[in-house]
C-alpha positions in Angstrom: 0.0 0.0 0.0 1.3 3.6 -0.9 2.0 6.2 2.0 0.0 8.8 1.2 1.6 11.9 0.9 2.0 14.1 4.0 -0.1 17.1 4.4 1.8 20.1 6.6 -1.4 22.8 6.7 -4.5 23.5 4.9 -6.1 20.5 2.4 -3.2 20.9 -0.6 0.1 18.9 0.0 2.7 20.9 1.2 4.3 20.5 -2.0 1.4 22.3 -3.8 1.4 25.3 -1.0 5.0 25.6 -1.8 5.1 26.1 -5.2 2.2 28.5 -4.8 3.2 30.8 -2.2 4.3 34.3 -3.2 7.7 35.6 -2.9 8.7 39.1 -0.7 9.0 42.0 -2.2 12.7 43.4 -2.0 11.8 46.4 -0.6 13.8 46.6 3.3 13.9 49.3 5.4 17.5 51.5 5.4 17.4 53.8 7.5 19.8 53.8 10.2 18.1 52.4 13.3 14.9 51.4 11.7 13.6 48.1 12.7 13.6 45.2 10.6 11.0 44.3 9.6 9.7 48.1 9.8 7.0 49.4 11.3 7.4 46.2 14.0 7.1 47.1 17.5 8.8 44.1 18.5 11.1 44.0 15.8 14.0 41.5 16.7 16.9 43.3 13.9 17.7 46.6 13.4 19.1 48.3 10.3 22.6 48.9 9.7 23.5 49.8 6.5 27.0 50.1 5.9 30.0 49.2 6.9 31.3 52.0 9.1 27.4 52.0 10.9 28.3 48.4 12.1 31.4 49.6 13.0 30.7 52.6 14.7 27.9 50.6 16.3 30.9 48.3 18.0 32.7 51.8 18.8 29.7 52.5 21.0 29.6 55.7 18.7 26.5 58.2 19.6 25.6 58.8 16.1 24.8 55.1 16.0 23.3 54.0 19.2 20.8 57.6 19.3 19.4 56.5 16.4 18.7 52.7 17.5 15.0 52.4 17.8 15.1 48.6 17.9 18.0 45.9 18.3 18.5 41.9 18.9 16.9 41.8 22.6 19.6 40.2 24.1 22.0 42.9 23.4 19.7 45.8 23.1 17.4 46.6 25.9 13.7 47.4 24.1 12.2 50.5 24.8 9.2 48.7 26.6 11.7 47.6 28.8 13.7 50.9 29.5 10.4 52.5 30.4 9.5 49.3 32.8 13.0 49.5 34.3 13.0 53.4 34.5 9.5 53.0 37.3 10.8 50.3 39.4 14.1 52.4 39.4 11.9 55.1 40.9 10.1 53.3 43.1 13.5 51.0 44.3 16.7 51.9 43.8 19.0 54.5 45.7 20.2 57.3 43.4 23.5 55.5 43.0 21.7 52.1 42.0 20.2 50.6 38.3 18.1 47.7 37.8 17.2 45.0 35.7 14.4 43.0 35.1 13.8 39.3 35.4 10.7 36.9 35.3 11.2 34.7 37.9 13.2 34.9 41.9 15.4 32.1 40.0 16.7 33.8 37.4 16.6 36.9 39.8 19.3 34.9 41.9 21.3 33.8 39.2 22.3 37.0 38.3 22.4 38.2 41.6 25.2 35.4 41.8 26.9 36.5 38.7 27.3 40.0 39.7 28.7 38.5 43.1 31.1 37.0 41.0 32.3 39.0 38.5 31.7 42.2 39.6 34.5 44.6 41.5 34.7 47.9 42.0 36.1 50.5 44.5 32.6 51.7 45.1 31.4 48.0 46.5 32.2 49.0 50.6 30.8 52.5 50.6 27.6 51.6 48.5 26.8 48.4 50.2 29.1 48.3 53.5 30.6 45.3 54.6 27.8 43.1 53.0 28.9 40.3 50.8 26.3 41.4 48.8 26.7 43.4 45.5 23.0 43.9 44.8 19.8 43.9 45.9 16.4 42.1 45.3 12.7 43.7 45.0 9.7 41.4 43.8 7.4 43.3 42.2 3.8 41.8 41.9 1.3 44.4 39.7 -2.1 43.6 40.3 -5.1 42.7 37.7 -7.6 45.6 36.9 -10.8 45.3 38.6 -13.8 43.2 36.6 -15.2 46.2 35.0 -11.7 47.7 33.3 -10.9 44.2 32.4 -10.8 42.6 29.2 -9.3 39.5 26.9 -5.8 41.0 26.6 -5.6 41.4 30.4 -5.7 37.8 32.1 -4.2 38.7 35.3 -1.4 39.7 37.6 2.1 39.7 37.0 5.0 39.1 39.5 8.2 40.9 38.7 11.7 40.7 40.3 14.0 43.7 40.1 18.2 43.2 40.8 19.2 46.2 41.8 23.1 47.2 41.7 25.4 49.9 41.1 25.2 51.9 37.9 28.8 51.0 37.4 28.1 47.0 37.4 25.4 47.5 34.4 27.8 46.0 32.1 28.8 43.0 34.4 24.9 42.4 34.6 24.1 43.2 31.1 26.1 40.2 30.1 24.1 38.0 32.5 21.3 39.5 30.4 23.1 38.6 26.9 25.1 35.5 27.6 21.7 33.7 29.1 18.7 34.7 27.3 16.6 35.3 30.6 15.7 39.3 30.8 11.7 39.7 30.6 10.5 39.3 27.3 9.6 43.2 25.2 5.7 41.6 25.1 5.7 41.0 28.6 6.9 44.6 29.8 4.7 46.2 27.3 1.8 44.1 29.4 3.1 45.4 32.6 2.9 48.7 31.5 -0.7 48.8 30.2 -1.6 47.3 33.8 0.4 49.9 35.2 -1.6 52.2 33.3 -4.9 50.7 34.0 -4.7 50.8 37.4 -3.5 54.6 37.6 -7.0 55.9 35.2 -8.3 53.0 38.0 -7.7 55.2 41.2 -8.2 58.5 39.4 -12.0 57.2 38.7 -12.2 56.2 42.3 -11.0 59.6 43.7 -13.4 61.3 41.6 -16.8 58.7 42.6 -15.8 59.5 46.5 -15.2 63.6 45.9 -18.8 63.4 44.0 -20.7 61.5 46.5 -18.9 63.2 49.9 -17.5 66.8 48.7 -16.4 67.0 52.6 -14.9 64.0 53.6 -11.9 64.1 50.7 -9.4 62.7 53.0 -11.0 59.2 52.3 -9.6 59.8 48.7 -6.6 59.4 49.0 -7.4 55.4 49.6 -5.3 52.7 47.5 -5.2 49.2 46.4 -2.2 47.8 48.4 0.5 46.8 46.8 2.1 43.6 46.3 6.4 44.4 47.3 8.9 42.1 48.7 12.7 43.4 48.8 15.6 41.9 50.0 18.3 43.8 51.5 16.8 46.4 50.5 16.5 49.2 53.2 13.4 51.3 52.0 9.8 49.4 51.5 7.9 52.6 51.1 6.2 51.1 47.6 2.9 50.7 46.3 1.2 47.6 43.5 -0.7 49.6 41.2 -3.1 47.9 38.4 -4.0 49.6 34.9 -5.6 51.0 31.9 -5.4 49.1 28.3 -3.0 50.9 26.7 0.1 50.8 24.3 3.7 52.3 24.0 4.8 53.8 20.7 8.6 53.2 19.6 9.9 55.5 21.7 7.6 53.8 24.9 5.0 56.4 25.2 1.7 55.5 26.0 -1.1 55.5 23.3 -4.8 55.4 23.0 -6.3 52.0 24.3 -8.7 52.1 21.6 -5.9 51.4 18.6 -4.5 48.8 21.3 -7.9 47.1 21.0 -8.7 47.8 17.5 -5.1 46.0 16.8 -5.8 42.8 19.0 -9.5 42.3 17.6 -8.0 42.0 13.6 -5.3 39.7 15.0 -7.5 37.5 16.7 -10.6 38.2 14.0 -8.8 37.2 10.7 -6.6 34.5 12.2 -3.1 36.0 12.5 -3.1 35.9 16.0 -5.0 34.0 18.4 -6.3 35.4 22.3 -3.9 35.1 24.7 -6.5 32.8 26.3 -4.9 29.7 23.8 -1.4 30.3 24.9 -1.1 27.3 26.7 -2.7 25.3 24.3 0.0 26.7 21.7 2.7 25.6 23.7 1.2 21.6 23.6 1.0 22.2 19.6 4.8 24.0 19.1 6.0 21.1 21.4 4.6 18.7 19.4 5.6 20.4 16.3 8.7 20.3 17.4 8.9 16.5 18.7 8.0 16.3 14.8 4.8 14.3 16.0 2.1 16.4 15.1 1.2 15.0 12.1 -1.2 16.3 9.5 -1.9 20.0 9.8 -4.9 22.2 8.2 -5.0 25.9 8.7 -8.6 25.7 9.2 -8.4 23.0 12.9 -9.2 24.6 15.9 -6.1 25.0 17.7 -8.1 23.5 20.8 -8.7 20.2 19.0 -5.0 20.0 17.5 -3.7 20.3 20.8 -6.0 17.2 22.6 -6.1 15.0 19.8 -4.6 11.8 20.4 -1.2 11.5 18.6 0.1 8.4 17.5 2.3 9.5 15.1 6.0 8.6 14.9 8.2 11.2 15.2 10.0 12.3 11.9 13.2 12.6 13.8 14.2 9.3 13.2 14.4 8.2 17.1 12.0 6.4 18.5 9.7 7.3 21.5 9.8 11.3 20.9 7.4 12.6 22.0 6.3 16.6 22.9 7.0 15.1 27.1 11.2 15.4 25.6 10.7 18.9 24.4 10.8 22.1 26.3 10.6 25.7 25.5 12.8 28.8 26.3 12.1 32.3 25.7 15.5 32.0 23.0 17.6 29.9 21.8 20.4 30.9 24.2 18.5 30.0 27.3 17.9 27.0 25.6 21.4 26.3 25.7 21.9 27.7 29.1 19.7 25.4 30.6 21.2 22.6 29.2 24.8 23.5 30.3 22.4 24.3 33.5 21.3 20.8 33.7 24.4 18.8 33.0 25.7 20.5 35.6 23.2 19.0 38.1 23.2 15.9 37.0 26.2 14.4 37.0 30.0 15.5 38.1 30.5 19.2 37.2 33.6 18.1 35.2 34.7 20.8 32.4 32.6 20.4 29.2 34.1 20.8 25.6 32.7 23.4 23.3 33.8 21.6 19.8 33.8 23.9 16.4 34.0 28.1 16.4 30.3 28.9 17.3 28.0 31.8 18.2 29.4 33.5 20.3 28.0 33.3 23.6 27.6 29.7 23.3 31.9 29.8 24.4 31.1 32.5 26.6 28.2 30.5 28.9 30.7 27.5 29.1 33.5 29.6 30.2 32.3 31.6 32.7 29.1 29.1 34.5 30.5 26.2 36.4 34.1 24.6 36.0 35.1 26.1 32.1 35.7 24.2 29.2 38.4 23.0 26.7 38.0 25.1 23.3 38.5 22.9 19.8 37.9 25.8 17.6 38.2 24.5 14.0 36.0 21.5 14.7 38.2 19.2 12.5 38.9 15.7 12.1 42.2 17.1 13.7 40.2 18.3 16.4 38.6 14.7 16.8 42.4 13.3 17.5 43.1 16.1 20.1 40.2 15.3 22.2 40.8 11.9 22.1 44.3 12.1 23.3 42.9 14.6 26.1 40.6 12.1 26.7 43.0 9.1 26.7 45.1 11.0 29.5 42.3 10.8 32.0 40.6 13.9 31.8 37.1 13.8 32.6 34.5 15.9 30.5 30.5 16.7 31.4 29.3 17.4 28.2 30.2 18.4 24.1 28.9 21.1 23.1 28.2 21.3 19.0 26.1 23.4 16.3 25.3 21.5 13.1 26.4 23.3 11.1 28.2 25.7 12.8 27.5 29.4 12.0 29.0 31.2 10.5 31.8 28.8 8.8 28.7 26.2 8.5 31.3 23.8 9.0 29.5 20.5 10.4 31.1 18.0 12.7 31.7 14.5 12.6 28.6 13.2 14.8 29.5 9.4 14.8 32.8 9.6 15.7 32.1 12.1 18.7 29.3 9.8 19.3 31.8 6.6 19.7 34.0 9.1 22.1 31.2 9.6 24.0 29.8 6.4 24.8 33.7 4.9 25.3 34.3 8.1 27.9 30.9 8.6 29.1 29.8 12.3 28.7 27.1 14.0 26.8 26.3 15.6 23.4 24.4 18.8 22.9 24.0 19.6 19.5 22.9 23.1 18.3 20.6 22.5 15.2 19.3 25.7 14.2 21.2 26.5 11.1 20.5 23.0 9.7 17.1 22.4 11.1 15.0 19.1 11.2 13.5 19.5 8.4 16.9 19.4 6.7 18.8 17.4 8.9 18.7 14.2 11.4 21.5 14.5 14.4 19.0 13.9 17.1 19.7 10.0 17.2 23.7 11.2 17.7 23.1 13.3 20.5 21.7 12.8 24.2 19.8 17.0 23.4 19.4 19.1 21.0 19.2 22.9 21.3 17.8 25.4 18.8 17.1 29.0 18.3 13.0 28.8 17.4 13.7 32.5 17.3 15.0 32.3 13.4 13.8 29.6 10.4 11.1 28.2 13.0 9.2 31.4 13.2 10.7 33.4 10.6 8.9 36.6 10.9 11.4 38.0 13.4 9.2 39.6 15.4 9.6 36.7 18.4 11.9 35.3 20.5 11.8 31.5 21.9 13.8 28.5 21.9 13.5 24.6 22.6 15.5 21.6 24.0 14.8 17.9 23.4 15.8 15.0 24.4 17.1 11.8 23.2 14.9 8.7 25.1 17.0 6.4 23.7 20.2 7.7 25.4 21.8 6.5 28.5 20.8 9.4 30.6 17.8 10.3 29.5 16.4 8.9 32.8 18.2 11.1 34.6 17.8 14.3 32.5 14.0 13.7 33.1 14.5 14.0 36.6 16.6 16.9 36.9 14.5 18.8 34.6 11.5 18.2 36.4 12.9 19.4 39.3 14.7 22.3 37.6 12.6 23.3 34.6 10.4 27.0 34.8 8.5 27.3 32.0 9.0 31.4 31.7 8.0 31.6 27.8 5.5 34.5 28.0 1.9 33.7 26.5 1.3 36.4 24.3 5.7 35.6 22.5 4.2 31.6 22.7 0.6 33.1 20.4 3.0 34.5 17.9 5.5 32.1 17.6 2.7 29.3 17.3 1.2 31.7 14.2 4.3 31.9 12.8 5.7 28.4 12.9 2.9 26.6 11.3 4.4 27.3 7.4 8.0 26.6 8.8 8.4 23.4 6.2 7.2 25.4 3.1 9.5 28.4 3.7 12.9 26.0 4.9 11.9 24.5 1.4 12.0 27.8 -0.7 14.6 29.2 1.5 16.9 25.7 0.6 16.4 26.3 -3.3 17.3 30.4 -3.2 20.6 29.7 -0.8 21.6 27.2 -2.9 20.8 28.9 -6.5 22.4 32.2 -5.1 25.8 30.4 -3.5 26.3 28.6 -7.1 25.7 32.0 -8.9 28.4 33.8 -6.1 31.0 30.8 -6.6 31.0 32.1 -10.5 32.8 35.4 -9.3 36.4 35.5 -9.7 35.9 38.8 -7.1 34.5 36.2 -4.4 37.2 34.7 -2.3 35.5 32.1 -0.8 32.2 30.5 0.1 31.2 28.9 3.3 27.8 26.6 2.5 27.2 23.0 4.1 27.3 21.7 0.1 31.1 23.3 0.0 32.4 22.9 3.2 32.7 19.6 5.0 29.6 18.2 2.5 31.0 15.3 3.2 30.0 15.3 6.7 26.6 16.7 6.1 25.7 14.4 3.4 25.5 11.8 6.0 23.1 13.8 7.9 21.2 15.0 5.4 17.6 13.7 5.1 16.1 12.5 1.8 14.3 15.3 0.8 16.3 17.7 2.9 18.8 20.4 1.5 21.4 23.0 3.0 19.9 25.3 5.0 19.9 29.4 4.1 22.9 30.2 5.9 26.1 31.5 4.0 29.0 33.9 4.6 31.3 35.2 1.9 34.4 36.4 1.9 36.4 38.8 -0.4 40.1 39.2 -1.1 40.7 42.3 1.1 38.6 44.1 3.5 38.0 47.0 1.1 35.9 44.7 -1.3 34.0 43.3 1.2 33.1 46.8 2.6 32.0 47.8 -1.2 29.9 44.8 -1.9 28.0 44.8 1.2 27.5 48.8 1.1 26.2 48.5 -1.9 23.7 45.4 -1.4 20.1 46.3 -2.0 18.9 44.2 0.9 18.1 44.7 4.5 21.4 44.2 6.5 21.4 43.7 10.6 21.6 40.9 13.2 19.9 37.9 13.1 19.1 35.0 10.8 16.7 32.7 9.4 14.3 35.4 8.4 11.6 35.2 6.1 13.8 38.0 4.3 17.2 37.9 2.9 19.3 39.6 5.8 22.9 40.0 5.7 25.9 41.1 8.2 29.8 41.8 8.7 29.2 39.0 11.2 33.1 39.1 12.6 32.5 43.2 13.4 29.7 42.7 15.6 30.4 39.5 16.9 33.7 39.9 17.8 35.5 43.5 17.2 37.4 43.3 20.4 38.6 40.3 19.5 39.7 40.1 15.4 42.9 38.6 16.0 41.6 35.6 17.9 38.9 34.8 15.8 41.3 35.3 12.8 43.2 32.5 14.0 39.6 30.1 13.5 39.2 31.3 9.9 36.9 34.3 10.8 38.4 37.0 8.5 37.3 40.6 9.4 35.7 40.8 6.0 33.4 38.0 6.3 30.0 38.6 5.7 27.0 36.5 6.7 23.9 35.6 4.8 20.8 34.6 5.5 18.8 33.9 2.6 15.0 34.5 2.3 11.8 33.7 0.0 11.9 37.0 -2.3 12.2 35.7 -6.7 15.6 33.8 -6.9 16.3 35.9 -10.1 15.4 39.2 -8.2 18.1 37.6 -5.6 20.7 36.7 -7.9 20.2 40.4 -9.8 20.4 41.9 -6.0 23.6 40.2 -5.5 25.2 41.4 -8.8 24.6 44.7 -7.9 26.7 44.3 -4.8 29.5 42.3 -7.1 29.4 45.3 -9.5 30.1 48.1 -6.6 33.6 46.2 -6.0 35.9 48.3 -8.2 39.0 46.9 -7.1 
């Protein structure tokens, strides 16, 4: 009997929906500072469009950052949040303290424990005494509006907790912020603030009922809703909860009318884009299980209710048996994905140094370095590589966990699973593999490794207008058992509802796009390997495809992730000047979106990634679903501006 072919969403084949869907216009934003997309409140890119912008961006220059209006949230601070940190400043801090903001008293005392860490200062004995602490700790619950100023987007109170510290630590907790992933989400401080702003037209209503109805008794006005405030070694209490009116921040975070707030969330919900915030936790059940690759047939049409309480009895397409949505679990991004992990091996077994193998993203090396005992650094990933560990290895030296991406970005240089597989079962430690840049609809690692991490943040959602991330694990590996357990004990789910609504929209098309996406990255890499001006080309089908072939799955391809390089930094600087297409942080956009990755990742450091193959000049492409000849033409025009 013939498998039927498998339907991904609506009642065409997937294959159908592909061919049918319409291409972006090349039309990106490029103004300095604009977000990309435009016009997004919770943008998760900005635009930078030349090469001195990016580097004046790294120079911290203020003709740069005064123009930001948006950023990638773990290294820019949103506007929503500003505002939300600027009031609990107020109602907090000392005038020598700042803040940041963090969704759980967990995460709260992580950081707490960073900045106790790595944070010195000649300031520390006269701004805290002879404390051992460097910061303080203020929960922060805002209250729900009363029944008649409620409505759908408002389902209830929300719990804060504020680290306070010296203005002069910001940096050392900023990188807390950045290296983990677990600041409050933009969505969620734009929440608070609306039920900050509720509750203040709240008590101005209630002053005015009690000065009508008793002109001289107005001393009873001044009566408030108590407020919900713990702090810890904190020395003034004198705050108040307040609850609040449905309102919105523009860009710059200032409050707007609650009607277009309203108006906004009735045509999301209305013509499907978006669903109530009411489904969130049924969203979660159905990206978990599209994830776990169990979900099955999709139509655009099901109730989201009855996809997520349907039996399933699906295998999962991830080639390992006994996945299921119970081995995956969701982040608010793909770094705290990877966090927790580190975070979990940690726990479980001997906190032995782990082994970060392959250059990656950056702050993948920096959460391995500087949480728990360090790690050993194999930076070109090589078979070479392979031979060094297992001589380390040999010696005696005991290692938690290896740490992987597959591909790696931005080489997209892809490992040798098996043979790190056979290391690991002879010396007993762990593999996390990072598979965002290949994805699962491309590629099948998961039966190599005992988790997988992945940024749902890029080709999952695609819209880049979300954050998130996931982890799942292997059932069929040694320590599954115990990875259960310590996750049960250790897991928060902190993914805010309304970023869980969105990403749900967003991901249900993910295998048509990672399809079109496959077939413009690879049409545009062969047309750029043409070039006698193009130095090189760093694609999974030209680097290490040998490796990747083996990984690739049968109808699978490789990926939209490139980077380029030129032969000097001058040509590199002309050709991506002069490239017609939206240019900033990120990847896996719905959009092409490109980069001089080594300048913002790692400007302060050029020599040392130099010595890994990261030239200065190299610039990183993510490709999107705009007309492959509109692509290739876009790209000529950046090949034409080289001149030398």
């Amino acid at each position: 009997m013939n498998e039927p072919k498998r339907e991904l969403l609506g009642s065409s084949n997937w294959y159908t929906r592909l061919h049918e869907m319409p291409s972006l216009q090349l039309n990106p934003p490029s103004e300095l500072g604009c977000p990309i997309p435009a016009n997004t409140p919770h943008a998760i890119s900005v635009t930078l469009p030349t090469w001195k912008d990016n580097v004046d961006y790294e120079e911290g220059c203020e003709r740069v950052l005064s123009r930001m209006s948006s950023g990638y949230p773990r290294f820019f601070i949103h506007n929503y949040i500003k505002k939300l940190m600027a009031h609990c400043e107020q109602k907090f801090a000392k005038v020598t303290e700042t803040c940041l903001l963090f969704p759980s008293r967990k995460v709260a005392q992580r950081c707490r424990d960073y900045l106790k860490q790595y944070y010195t200062s000649n300031q520390m004995s006269s701004s805290f005494g002879n404390s051992v602490n460097v910061s303080r700790l203020a929960e922060f619950t805002v209250l729900a509006p009363t029944v008649e100023h409620r409505d759908r987007s408002l389902p209830g109170a929300v719990t804060l907790y504020v680290v306070m510290f010296p203005k002069d630590a910001f940096p050392i907790a900023q990188s807390f912020w950045q290296h983990t992933g677990e600041g409050i989400s933009s969505r969620l401080a734009e929440y608070v603030l609306r039920l900050l702003e509720t509750k203040k037209h709240e008590e101005q209503i209630h002053k005015e009922l009690i000065n009508q109805r008793s002109p001289f008794r107005k001393h009873y006005s001044n009566s408030r809703i108590p407020t919900a405030v713990t702090l810890q070694n904190c020395s003034d209490s004198s705050s108040n909860s307040i609850t609040a009116l449905n309102s919105r921040c523009d860009e710059n975070g200032d409050l707007i009318e609650n009607a277009n707030f309203e108006e906004n969330s009735y045509v999301e919900e209305r013509y499907g884009r978006n669903l109530s915030i009411g489904f969130a936790d049924k969203a979660k059940i159905v990206l978990k299980r599209r994830i776990a690759g169990v979900l099955g047939v999709e139509d655009v049409v099901e109730d989201l209710e009855d996809i997520a309480l349907k039996n399933i009895e699906n295998q999962s397409e991830r080639d390992v048996f006994g996945v299921s949505e119970d081995d995956v679990y969701l982040y608010p991004c793909g770094m705290s994905s990877i966090f927790h992990a580190h975070r979990c091996l940690l726990a479980s077994f001997t906190a032995n140094k782990s082994v970060c193998f392959g250059f990656p993203y950056v702050d993948t090396l920096k959460i391995l370095q500087k949480f728990g005992p360090g790690c050993h650094f194999f930076g070109h990933g090589s078979s070479t590589d392979i031979d060094a560990l297992e001589d380390l290895l040999h010696s005696g030296e005991k290692i938690l966990g290896l740490f992987c991406e597959f591909p790696s970005n931005p080489l997209c240089k892809s490992p040798d699973l098996k043979r790190l597989r056979t290391l690991a079962d002879r010396y007993d430690f762990l593999i996390v593999v990072d598979e965002t840049i290949g994805n699962f609809v491309n590629v099948k690692v998961l039966e190599w490794a005992d988790m997988i991490v992945t940024s749902l943040t890029k080709i999952f959602s695609g819209d880049s207008n979300v954050m998130g991330g996931g982890l799942i694990l292997n059932p069929q590996r040694r320590h599954y058992k115990k990875l259960k357990e310590t996750l049960k004990l250790e897991y928060e789910d902190l993914f805010w509802a309304e970023d869980v609504i969105f990403l749900e929209r967003n991901s249900r098309t993910f295998r048509e796009r990672i399809a079109k996406i496959n077939a413009n990255a690879e049409s545009l890499c062969d047309f750029l390997c043409k070039s006698p001006k193009v130095k090189k080309i760093y694609y999974p089908k030209l680097i290490t495809s040998e490796i990747y072939s083996q990984y690739m799955r049968t109808k699978g391809s490789y990926g939209g992730l490139f980077s380029v390089t030129f032969h000097n930094d001058l040509a590199s600087q002309q050709f991506f000047d002069a490239l017609p297409i939206a240019k900033g942080p990120s990847l896996g956009t719905n959009f092409t979106l490109a980069c001089p990755y080594t300048i913002l990742a790692h400007y302060m450091e050029l020599d040392w990634a130099a010595k890994f193959g990261i030239e200065k000049g190299l610039i990183r492409v993510s490709v999107g679903l705009e007309d492959k000849e509109k692509l290739l033409a876009t790209f000529q025009t950046g090949l034409d501006a080289i001149k030398i």
